[in-house]
C-alpha positions in Angstrom: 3.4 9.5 117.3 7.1 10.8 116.3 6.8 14.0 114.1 9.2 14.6 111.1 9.4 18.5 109.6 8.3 19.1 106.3 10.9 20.1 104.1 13.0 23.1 105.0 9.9 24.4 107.1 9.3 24.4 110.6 6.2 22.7 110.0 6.3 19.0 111.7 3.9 16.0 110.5 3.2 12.8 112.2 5.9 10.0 110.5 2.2 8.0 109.6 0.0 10.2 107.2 -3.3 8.3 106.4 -4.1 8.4 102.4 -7.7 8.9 101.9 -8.0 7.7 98.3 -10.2 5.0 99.2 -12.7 7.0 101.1 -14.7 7.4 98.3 -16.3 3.7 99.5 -17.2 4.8 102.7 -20.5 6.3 104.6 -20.3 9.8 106.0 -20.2 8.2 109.6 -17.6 5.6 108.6 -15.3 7.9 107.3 -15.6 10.3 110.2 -14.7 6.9 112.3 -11.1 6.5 110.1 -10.7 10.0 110.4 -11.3 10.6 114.3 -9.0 6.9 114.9 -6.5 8.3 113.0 -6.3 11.7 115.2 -6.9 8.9 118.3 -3.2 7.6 117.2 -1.3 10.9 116.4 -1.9 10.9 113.2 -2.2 14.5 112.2 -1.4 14.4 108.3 -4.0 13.8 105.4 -2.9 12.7 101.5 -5.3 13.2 99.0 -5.8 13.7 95.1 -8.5 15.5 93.0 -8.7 12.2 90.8 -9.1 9.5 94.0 -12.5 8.3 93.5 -12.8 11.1 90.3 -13.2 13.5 93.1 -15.3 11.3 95.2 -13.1 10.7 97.9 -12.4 14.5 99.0 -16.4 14.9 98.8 -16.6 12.2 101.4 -14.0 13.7 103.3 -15.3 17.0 103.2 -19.1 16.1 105.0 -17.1 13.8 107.2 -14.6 16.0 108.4 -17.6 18.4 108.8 -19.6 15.9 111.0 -16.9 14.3 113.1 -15.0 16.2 116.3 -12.1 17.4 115.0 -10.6 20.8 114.1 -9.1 22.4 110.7 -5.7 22.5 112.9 -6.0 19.0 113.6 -4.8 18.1 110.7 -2.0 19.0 107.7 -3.8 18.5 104.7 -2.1 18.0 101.4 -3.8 17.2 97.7 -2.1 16.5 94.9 -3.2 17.5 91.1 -2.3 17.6 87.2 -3.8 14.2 86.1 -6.7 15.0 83.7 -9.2 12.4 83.4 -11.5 12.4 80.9 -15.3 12.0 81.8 -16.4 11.2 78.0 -13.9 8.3 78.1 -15.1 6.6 81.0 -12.6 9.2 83.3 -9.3 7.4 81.7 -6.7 9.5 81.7 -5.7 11.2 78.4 -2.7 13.5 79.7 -0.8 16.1 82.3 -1.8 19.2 83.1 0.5 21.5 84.5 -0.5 24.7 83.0 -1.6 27.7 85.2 -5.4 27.6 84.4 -5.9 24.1 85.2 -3.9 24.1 88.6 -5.7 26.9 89.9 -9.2 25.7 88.7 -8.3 22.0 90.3 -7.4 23.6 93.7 -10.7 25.9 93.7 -12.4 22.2 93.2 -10.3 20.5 95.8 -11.2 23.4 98.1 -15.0 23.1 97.4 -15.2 19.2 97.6 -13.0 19.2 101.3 -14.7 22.1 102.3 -11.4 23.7 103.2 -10.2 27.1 103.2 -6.5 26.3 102.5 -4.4 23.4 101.7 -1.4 23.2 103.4 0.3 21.8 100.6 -0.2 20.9 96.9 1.7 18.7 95.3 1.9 17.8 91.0 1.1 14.2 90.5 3.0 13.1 87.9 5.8 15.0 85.6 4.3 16.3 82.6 6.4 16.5 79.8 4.9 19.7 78.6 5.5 21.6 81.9 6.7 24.9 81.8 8.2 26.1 85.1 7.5 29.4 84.7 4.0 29.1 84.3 3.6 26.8 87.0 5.3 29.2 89.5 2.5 31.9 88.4 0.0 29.3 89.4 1.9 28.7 93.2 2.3 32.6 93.2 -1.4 33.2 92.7 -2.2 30.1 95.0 0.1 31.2 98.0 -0.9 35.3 97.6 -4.6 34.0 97.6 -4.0 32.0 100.8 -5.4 29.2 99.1 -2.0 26.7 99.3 0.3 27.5 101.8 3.2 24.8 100.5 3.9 22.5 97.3 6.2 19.8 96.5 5.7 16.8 93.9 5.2 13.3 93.3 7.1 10.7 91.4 9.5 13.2 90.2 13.4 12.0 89.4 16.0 14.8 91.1 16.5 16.6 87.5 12.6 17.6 87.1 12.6 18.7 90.7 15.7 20.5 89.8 13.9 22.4 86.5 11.1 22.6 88.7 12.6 24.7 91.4 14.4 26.7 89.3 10.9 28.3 87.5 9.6 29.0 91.2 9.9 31.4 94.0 8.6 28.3 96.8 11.0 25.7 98.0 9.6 22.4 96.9 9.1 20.5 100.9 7.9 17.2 99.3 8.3 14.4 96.8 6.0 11.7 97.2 7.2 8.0 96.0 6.3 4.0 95.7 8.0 2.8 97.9 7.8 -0.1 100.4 9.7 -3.9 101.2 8.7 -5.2 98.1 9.6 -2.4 96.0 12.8 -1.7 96.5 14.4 -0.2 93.6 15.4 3.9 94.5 17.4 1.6 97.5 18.6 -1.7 95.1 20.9 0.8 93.2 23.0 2.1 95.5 23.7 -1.1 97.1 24.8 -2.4 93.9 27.4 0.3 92.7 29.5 -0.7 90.4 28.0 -3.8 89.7 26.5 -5.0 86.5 23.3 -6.9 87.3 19.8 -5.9 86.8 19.8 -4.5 90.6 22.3 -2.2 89.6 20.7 0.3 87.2 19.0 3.3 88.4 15.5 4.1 87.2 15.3 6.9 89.5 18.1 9.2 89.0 18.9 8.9 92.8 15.9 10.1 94.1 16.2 9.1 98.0 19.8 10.5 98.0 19.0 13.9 96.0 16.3 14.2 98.7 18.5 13.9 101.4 20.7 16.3 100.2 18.2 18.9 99.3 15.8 18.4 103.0 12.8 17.2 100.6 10.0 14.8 102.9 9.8 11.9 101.5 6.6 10.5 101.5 6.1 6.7 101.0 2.9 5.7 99.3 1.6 2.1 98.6 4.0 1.1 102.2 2.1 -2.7 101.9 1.9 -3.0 97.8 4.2 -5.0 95.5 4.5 -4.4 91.8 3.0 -1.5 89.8 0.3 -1.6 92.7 -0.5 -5.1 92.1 -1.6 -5.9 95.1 -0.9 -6.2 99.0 1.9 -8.7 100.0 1.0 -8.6 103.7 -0.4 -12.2 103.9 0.1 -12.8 100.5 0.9 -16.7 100.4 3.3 -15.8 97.2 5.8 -14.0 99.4 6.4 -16.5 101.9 9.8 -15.8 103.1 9.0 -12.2 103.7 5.9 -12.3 105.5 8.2 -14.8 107.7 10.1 -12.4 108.4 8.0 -9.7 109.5 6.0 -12.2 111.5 8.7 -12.9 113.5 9.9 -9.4 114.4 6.0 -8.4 114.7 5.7 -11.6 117.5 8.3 -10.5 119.2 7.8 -6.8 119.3 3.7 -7.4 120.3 2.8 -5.2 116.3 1.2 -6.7 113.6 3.4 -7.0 110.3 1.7 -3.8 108.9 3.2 -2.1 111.8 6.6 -3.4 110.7 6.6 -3.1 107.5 5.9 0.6 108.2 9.2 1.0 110.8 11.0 -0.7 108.0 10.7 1.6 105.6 10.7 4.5 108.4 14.4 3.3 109.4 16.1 3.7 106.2 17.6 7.2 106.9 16.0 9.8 105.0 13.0 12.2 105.9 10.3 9.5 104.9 6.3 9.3 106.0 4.6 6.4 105.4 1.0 7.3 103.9 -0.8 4.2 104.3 -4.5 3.6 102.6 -6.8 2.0 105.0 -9.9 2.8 105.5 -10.6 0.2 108.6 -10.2 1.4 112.1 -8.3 -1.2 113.4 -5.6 -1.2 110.6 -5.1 2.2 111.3 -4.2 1.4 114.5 -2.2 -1.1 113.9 0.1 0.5 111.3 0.4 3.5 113.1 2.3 1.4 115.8 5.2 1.2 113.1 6.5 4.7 114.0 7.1 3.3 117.9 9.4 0.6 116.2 12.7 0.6 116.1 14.7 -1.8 113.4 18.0 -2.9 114.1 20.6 -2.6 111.3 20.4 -6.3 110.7 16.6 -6.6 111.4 16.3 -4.3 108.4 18.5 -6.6 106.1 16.8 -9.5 107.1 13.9 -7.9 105.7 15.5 -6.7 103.2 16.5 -10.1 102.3 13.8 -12.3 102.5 11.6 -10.0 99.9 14.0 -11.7 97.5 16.9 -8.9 97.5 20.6 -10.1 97.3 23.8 -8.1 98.4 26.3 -8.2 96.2 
């Protein structure tokens, strides 16, 4: 498995993470299966979030991590935090929460439900429009003293939150975790389309990929085989013929399975990017992981790009 650093750090990750926010469906033993296949393959990077499974998921890590045979140093292990759900309404989620209290209570929970020590990193979830960055770096300051989070970053942040972020904090900020995959395009569609006036033109995202190029922030990838607003997988999905085309042929002709090269796909675009894909079955694993032996020819990766119903103008 190729290994990327993290951030400005000489910490390196495997370019596949496994996400484990479906792991709140599994059996002890079948989650200390993904988790062992997933070291099996070089896969030494773990994505979670207090609210997968309302906390669920990281309990069934933590007893299966506990059982199987691996080590804490196995594994980089990131949560993320700062979406409050409430319980009394059926856990829907009624705002942000970036202030210093809640951060460090959700990491003691994270902690506890993992059974960890540390986290390697800790990432905000979502912007909150109340954040103060001052109060958040008092919260990383505690965290990191207390040897409880040695890193943090964010996720789905635009480069001028990072920006105010950073400025409130003594830690660099390694990580911004973003949708992004064949079929959703968009932090790419913009820059292609400068100075043109069609809907592929405007940018929702403030230059994101760019801004973390520039500043050596990991890009993590999350939802790699989802279209829409998470709407659903398009790997095999008979509404995206041309695509699945596509990847079908490169994935024949490289021995992979689409998975594999949908993963390289987004891996070749040339930024510091991990793929964090969600599955919870064995063999997937496997077989996405194979996506960071790939390597995409310049045109491959606009055929691609092309058949998910892109244009150039």
């Amino acid at each position: 498995m190729k290994q990327i650093k993290i951030g400005q750090t000489n910490f390196t990750g495997s370019e596949i993470a496994l996400g484990i926010m479906r792991m709140n469906a599994l059996t002890t033993n079948e989650a200390a299966t993904a988790l062992e296949t997933a070291h099996d393959v070089g896969i030494n990077y773990i994505d979670s979030a207090d609210v997968y499974g309302h906390g669920k998921s990281e309990e069934v890590f933590g007893k299966a991590f506990k059982q199987s045979s691996l080590n804490r140093e196995d594994f980089y292990i990131q949560s993320k935090t700062g979406i409050y759900e409430n319980p009394g309404l059926n856990y829907k989620t009624t705002r942000y929460d970036f202030s210093k209290k809640y951060i460090i209570e959700a990491v003691d929970g994270i902690l506890t439900r993992m059974g960890l020590d540390y986290l390697d990193s800790l990432l905000l979830h979502r912007p909150d429009a109340l954040m103060d960055p001052a109060e958040i770096g008092a919260a990383f300051d505690e965290l990191q003293t207390a040897g409880k989070v040695r890193h943090f970053g964010v996720s789905n942040f635009n480069p001028m939150q990072v920006a105010l972020l950073q400025q409130g904090i003594s830690q660099k900020l390694l990580i911004n975790q973003l949708q992004l995959s064949v079929m959703h395009t968009g932090p790419i569609d913009f820059g292609i389309h400068t100075n043109m006036t069609d809907a592929r033109s405007i940018d929702h995202d403030r230059g994101v990929l760019d801004y973390s190029r520039l500043h050596n922030m990991t890009v993590q990838a999350w939802s790699p085989f989802q279209y829409g607003q998470i709407e659903g997988n398009f790997i095999g999905n008979p509404n995206f013929p041309e695509v699945n085309a596509a990847l079908q042929k490169l994935a024949d002709q490289k021995g992979v399975s689409k998975n594999a090269i949908a993963a390289a796909w987004i891996l070749r675009y040339p930024a510091k990017i991990q793929v964090v894909i969600g599955t919870m079955n064995p063999e997937h694993i496997i077989d996405s992981a194979k996506g960071a032996d790939i390597s995409l020819s310049a045109q491959e990766w606009y055929d691609i790009y092309l058949a998910a119903g892109n244009d150039l103008p």
